[in-house]
ROLO-762874 format. One line per field, with one value per atom (N, C-alpha, C): residue number from 1; x, y, z. Coordinates in Angstrom, 1 decimal. Each point is the difference from the previous one (the first is absolute). Layout:
<pts>
num	[NUM|...]
px	[X|...]
py	[Y|...]
pz	[Z|...]
</pts>
This chain:
<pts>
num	[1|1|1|2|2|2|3|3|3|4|4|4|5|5|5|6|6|6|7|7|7|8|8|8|9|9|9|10|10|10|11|11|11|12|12|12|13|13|13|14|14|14|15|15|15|16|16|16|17|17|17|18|18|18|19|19|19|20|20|20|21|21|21|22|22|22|23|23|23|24|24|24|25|25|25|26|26|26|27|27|27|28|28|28|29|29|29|30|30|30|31|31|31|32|32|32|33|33|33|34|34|34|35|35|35|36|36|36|37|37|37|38|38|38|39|39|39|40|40|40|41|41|41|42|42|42|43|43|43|44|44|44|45|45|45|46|46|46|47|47|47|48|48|48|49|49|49|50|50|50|51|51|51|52|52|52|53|53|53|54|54|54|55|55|55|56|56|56|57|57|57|58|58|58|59|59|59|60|60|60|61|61|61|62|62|62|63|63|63|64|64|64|65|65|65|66|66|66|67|67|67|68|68|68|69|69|69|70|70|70|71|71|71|72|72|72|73|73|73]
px	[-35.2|-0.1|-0.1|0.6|0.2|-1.5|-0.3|-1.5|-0.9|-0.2|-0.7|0.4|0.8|0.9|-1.0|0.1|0.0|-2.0|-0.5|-2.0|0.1|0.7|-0.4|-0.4|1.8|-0.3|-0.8|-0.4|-0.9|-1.5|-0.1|-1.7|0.2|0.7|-0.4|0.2|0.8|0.2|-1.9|-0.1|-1.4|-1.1|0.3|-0.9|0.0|0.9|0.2|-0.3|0.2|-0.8|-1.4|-0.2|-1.6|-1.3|1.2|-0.4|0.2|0.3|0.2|1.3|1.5|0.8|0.8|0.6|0.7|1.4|0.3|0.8|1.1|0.4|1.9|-0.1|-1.0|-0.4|-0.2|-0.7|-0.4|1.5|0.9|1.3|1.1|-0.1|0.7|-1.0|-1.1|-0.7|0.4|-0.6|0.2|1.6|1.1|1.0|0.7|-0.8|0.4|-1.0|-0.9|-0.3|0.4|0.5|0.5|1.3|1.1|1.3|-0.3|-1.4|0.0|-0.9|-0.5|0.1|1.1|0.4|1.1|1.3|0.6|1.4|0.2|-0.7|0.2|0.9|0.7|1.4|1.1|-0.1|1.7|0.2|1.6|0.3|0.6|0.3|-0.1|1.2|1.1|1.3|0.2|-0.9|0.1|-0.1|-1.2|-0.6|1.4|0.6|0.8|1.2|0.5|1.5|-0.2|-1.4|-0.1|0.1|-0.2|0.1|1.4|1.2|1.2|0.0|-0.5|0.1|-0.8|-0.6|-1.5|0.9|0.3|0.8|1.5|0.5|1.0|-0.5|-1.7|-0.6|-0.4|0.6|-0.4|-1.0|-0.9|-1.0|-0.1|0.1|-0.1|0.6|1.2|0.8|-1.0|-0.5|-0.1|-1.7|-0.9|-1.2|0.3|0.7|0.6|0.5|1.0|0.2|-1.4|-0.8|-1.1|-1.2|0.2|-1.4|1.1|0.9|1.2|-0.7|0.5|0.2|-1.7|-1.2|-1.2|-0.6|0.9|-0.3|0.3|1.3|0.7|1.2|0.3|0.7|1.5]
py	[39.5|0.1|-1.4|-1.1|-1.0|-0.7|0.4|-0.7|0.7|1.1|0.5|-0.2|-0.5|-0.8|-1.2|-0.5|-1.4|-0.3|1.0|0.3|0.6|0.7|0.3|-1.6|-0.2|-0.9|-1.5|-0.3|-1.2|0.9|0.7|0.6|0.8|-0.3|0.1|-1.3|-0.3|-1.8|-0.3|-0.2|0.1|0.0|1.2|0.8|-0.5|-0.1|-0.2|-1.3|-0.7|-2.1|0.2|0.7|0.1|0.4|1.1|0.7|-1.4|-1.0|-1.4|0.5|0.5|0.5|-1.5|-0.3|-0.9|-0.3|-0.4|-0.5|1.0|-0.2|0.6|1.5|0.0|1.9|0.6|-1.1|1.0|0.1|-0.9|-0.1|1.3|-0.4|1.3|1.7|-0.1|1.2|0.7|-0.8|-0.2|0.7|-0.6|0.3|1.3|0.6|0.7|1.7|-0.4|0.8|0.2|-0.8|-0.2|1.1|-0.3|0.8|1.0|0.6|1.1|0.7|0.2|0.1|0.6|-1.6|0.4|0.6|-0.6|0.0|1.2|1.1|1.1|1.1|-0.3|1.2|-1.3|-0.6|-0.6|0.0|0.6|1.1|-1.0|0.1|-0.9|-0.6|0.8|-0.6|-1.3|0.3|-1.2|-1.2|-0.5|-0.7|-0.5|0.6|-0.5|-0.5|0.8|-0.4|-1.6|-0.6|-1.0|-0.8|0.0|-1.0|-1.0|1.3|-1.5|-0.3|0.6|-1.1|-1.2|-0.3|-0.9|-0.7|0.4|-1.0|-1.5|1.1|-1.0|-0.6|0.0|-1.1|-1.3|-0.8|-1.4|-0.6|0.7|-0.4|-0.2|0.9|-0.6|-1.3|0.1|-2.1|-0.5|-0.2|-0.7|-0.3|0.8|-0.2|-0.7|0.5|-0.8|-1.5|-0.4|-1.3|-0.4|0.1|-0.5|-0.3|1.1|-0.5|-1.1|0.5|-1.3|-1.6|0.1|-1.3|-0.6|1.3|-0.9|-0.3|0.4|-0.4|-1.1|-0.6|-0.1|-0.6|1.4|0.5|0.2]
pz	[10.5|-1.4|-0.7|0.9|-0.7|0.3|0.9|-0.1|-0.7|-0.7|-0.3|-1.7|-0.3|-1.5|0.0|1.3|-0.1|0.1|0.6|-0.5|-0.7|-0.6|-1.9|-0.9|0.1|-0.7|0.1|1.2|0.4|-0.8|0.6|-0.7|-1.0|-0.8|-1.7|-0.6|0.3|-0.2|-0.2|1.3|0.8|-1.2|-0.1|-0.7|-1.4|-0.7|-1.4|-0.2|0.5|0.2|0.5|0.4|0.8|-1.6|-1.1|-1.1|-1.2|0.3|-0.7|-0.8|-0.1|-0.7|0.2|-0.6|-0.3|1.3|0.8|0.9|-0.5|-0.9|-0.6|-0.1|-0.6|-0.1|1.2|1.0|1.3|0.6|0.3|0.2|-0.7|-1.2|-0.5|0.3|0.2|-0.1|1.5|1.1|1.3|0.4|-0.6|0.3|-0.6|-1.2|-0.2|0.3|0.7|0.6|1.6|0.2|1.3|-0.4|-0.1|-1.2|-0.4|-0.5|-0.1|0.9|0.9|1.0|1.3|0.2|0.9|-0.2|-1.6|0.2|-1.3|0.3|-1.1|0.1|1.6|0.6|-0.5|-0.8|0.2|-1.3|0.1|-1.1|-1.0|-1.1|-1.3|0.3|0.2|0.1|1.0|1.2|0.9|-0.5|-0.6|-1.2|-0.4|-1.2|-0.7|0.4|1.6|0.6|0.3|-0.1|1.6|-1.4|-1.5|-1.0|-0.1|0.3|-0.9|1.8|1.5|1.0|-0.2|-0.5|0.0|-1.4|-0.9|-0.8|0.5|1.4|0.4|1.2|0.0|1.2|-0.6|1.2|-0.2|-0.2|0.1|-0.7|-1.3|-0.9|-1.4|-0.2|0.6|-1.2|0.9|1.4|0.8|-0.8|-0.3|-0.7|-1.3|-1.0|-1.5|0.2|1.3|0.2|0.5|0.7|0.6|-1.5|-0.6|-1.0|-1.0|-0.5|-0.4|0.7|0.7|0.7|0.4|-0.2|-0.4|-0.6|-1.2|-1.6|-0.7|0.6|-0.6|-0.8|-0.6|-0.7|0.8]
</pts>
């Protein structure tokens, strides 16, 4: 399934720059046909539980100090 995610989204990508669409639109277009597509069994709630875990990942300070400190400010 994951390969078949992963040639969606290269050949619309593909496809949509081949149609002269602008780089960012084929990106956002590309991916969200990819998403709808594949990920239409995952149930809403899942979505929402993984939010406040992704809030206490290190990631976020770790990105906010990084653009900080290449600014900077």
């Amino acid at each position: 399934m994951e390969l078949q995610a992963a040639i969606l989204l290269v050949v619309s990508f593909a496809l949509l720059l081949m149609f002269s669409v602008p780089v960012s639109y084929s990106i956002v277009a590309s991916a969200f046909i990819t998403i709808t597509a594949f990920l239409t069994d995952i149930p809403k709630n899942v979505s929402t539980m993984a939010l406040p875990e992704a809030e206490s990942s290190i990631t976020m300070p770790a990105t906010t100090a990084f653009s900080a400190s290449t600014t900077g400010e």
